[in-house]
C-alpha positions in Angstrom: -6.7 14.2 -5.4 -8.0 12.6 -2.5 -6.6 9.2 -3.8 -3.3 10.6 -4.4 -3.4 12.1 -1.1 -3.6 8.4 0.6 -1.0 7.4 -1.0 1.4 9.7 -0.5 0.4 9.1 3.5 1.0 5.5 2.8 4.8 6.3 1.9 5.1 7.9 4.9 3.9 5.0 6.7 7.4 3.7 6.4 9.2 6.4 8.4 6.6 7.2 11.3 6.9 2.8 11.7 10.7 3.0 11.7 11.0 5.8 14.3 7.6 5.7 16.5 7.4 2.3 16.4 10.3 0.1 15.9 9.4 -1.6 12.9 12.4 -2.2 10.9 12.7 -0.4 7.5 12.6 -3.4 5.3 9.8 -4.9 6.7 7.6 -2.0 6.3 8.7 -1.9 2.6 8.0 -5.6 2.2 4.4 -4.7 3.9 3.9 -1.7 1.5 5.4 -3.8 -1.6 2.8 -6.9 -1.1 -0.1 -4.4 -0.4 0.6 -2.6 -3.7 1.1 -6.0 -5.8 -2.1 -7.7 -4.1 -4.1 -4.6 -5.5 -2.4 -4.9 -8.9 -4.0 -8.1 -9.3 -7.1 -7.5 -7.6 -7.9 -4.4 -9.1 -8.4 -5.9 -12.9 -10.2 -9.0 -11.5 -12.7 -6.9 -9.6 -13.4 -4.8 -12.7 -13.8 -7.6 -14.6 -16.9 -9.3 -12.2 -18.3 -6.0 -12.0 -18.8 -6.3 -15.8 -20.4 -9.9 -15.8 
């Protein structure tokens, strides 16, 4: 649950950038987009080397 929990925060991210601190809305997708692919491939490549 706690993992869930942080992630759900990090969806929020989007709004509390937009209004507290300017960010526009589509770049704090595009952040939030490359974060979530970068650990889509690093996720099954870390797994693997813990397994050599």
């Amino acid at each position: 649950m706690g993992g869930m929990g942080f992630y759900c925060l990090i969806g929020l991210a989007n709004y509390s950038a937009s209004i507290g601190f300017g960010i526009a809305t589509v770049a704090v997708g595009g952040i939030l987009t490359f974060t979530r692919i970068f650990d889509a491939v690093t996720d099954p490549l870390l797994a693997f080397y813990s397994l050599l």
